[in-house]
C-alpha positions in Angstrom: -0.9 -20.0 16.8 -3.4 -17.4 18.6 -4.7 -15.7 16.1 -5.7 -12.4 17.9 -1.6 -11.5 18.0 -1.8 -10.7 14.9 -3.3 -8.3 13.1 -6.1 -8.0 10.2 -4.3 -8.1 6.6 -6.0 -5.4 5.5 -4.3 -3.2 8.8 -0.8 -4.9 8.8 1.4 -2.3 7.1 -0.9 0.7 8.7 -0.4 -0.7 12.1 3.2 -1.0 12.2 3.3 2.3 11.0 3.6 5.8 12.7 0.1 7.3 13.5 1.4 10.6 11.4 2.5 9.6 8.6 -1.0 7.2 8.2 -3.0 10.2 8.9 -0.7 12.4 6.1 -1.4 9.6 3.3 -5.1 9.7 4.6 -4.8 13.8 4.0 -3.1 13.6 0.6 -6.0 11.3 -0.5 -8.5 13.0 0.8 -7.1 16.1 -0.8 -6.6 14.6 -4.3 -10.2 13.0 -3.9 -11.3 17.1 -3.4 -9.1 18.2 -6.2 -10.8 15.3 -8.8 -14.9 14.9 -7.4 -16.0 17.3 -9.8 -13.9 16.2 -12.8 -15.2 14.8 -16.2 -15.8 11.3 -16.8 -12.7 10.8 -19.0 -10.8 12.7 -16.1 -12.2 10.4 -13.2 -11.4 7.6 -16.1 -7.9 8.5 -16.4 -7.2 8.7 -12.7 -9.0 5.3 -11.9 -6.7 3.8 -14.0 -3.5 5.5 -13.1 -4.5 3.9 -9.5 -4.5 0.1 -11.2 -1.2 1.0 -12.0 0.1 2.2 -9.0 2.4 0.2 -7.1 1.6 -0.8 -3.8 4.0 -1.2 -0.4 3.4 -5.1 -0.8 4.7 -5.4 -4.5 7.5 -3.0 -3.8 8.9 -4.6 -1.1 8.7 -8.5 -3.0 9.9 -7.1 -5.8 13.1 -5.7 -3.6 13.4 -8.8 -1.3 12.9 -11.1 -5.0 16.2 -9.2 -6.6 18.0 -9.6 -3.1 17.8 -13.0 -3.2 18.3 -13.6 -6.8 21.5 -11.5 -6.8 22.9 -13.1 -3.3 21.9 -16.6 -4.7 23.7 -16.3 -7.6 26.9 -14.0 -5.6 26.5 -17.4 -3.4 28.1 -19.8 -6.0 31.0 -17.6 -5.7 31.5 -16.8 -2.0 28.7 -18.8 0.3 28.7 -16.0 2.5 26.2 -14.4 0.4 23.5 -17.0 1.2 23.3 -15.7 4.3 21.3 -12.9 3.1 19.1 -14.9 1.5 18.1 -16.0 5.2 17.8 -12.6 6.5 15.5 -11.5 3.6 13.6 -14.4 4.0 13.2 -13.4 8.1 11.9 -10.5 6.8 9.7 -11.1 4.6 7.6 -13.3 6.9 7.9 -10.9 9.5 6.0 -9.0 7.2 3.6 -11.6 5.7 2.8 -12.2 9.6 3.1 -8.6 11.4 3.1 -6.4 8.7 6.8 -5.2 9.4 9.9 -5.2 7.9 13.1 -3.0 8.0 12.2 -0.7 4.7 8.6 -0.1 5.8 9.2 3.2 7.3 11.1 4.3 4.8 9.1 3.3 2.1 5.9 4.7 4.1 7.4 8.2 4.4 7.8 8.2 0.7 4.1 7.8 0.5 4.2 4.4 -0.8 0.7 3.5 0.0 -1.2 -0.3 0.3 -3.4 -1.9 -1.7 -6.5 -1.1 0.4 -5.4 2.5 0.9 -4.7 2.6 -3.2 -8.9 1.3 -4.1 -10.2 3.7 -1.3 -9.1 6.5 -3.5 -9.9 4.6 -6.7 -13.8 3.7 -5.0 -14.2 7.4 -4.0 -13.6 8.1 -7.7 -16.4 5.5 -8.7 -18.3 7.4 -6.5 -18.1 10.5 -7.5 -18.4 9.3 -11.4 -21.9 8.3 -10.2 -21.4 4.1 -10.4 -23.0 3.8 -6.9 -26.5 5.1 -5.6 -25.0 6.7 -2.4 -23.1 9.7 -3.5 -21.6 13.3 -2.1 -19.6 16.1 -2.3 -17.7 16.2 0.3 -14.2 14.4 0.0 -13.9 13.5 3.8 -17.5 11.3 3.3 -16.5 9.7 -0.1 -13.2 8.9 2.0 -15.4 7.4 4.9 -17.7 5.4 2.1 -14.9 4.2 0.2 -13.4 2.5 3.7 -16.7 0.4 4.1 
């Protein structure tokens, strides 16, 4: 398999997504990142671990596509029809693992369900502006930019 057709694992879910509603989950970061620079350590605390918690696209949709196929598994030993869906999750989860799509993605992403990466930008930007790296500023947009490297 070639593997320039598909795309970086870090960039799957935001490539198969619309350019908009990327740049609005960028913007609400960036935004909450403005709102929290300047708060106390506890607060900056508190928010960094609100982010571990957070659930990310990827978790969502396993955990989703893991109840599917337990429930049509076990609907299966009743009426074998329901094995089939088992097969069309499945499709679908490696079209994500691979591409970084799946049917729910859009849906999911304009709910604001964000990725892992996007999810430790915000919670790096908040490092930053609790003072753990030498490099640090004010302004949200650059924490944002920092974060990303």
């Amino acid at each position: 398999m070639n593997k320039n057709c598909l795309p970086p694992t870090a960039k799957r879910v935001q490539s198969q997504t619309n350019p908009c509603i990327n740049n609005e989950i960028k913007n609400n970061t960036i935004n909450r990142i403005n709102t929290y620079k300047n708060g106390s350590t506890e607060m900056l605390n508190d928010k960094i671990n609100e982010l571990n918690n957070e659930w990310d696209i990827e978790r969502i949709i396993e955990t989703n596509a893991a109840i599917i196929v337990f429930l049509c598994s076990f609907l299966g030993l009743r009426r074998s029809k329901w094995f089939l869906i088992t097969g069309v999750v499945g499709f679908y989860l490696l079209t994500h693992a691979l591409q970084g799509w799946c049917l729910p993605l859009q849906f999911l992403r304009r709910m604001h369900i964000r990725t892992a990466d996007e999810i430790n930008i915000e919670k790096t930007a908040y490092k930053s502006a609790r003072g753990d790296f030498a490099q640090q500023t004010d302004n949200a947009s650059e924490m944002y930019t920092n974060a990303e490297k």
